[in-house]
Structure formats: structure tokens, C-alpha cells
C-alpha positions in Angstrom: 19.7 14.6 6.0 18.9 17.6 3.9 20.4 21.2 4.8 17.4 22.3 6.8 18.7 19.6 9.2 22.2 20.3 9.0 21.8 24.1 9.5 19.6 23.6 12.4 22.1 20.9 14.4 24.7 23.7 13.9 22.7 26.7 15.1 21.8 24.4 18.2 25.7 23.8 18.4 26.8 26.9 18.2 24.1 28.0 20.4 25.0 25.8 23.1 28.9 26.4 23.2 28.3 29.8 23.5 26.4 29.4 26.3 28.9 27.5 28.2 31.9 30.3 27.5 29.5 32.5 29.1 29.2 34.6 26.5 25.8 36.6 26.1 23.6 35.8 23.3 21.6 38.9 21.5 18.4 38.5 19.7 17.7 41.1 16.6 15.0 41.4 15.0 14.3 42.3 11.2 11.8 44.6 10.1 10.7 44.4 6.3 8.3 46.3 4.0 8.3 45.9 0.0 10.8 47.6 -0.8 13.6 47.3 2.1 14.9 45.3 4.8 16.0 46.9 8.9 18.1 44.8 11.8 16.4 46.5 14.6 19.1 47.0 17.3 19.5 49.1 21.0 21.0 52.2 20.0 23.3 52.3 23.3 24.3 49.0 21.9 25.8 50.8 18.6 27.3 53.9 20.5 29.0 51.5 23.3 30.7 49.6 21.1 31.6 52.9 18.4 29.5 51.4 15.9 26.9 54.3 15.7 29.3 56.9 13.6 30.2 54.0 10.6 26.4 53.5 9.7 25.3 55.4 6.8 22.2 57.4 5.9 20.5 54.8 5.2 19.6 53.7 8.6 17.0 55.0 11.1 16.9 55.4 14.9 15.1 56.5 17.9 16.4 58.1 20.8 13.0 57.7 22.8 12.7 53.8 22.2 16.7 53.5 22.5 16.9 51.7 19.1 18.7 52.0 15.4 17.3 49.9 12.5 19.9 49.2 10.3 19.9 49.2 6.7 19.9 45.6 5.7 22.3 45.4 2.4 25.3 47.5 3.8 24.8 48.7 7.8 23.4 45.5 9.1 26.9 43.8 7.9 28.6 46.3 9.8 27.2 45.0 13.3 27.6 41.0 11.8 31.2 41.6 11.1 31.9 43.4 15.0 30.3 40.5 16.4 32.2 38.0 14.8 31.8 34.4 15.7 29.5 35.9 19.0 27.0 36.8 16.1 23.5 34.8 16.9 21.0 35.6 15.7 17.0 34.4 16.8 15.0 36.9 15.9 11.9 37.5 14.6 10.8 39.0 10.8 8.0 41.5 11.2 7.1 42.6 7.8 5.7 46.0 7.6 4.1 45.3 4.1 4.2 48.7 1.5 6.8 51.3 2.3 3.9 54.0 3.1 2.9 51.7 6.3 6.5 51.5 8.0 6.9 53.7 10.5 10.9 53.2 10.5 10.5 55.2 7.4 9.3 58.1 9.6 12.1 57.7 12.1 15.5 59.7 12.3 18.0 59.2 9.8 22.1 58.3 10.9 24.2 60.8 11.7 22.6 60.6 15.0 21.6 64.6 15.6 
């Protein structure tokens, strides 16, 4: 068995036992360019839970689309360490390629105005 395998069989584990508590499973996605890395995330999610006001500068959101892209070395860990062991995550990667192409770049920055 090689750890491709053994990561897998957990993920499905954990997957499944989560399902049975009942507990909801969120999907984030991460959005990439060359020269950083976003969790994409609802941003009524972030305020709910009184998450919104500990993300740094670094981050973007968008009121009108209802989401906050989360800076992925410092304020993405902020939302994985909430979460705890209800952390899942199947998302997708969408790579944005050079910076000048993201349009996360062009967004809002936290402190949500």
C-alpha cells in the first residue's frame, strides 16, 4: 500500500463518519496564481461564526458574491483550526496563472468596510 492509498481510505473514513453524526460537510475551494494561494469561503460563513474580524490584510472579499478568499499561508489556518476535526475539505484548485490575471487581486481587502 503506498500513502496515496492510505490517505485516500482515511479521507473516505473520515468522510463517512461524519456523515453519520450528521454533521455538515463544506467544500472550499483554492484559488492560485504564481505568486499566491486563496481558500475561497461564504463571507456570512466568516462573520457567523466571528471569524471575519481575525483575518488580516492579506485576504480579499466580496460583499456582492457573499465570499472571502483567504490568504493561504496565515488566514486560511485560521478557518482550519475553528473547524477542527469538522474540517473537510473537497474542493477544487483553480489556478488563475500570473498575478495580473486574478481578479481576487482586484477584490476588497479585510477589514471588511
Amino acid at each position: 500500500m503506498n500513502g496515496e492509498d492510505d490517505f485516500a481510505r482515511y479521507h473516505m473514513q473520515q468522510k463517512a463518519k461524519r456523515k453519520s453524526k450528521g454533521v455538515s460537510m463544506r467544500s472550499f475551494n483554492w484559488h492560485v496564481d504564481a505568486g499566491h494561494e486563496w481558500l475561497e469561503v461564504e463571507l456570512n460563513y466568516l462573520m457567523m461564526k466571528g471569524l471575519a474580524n481575525k483575518i488580516s490584510s492579506y485576504s480579499f472579499y466580496s460583499k456582492e458574491k457573499n465570499r472571502a478568499y483567504l490568504e493561504g499561508d496565515m488566514d486560511a489556518s485560521i478557518l482550519y483550526n475553528f473547524m477542527g476535526e469538522d474540517w473537510i475539505n473537497d474542493g477544487h484548485t483553480i489556478d488563475h496563472g500570473m498575478p495580473n490575471h486574478n481578479p481576487i487581486r482586484n477584490m476588497n481587502r479585510f477589514p471588511i468596510q
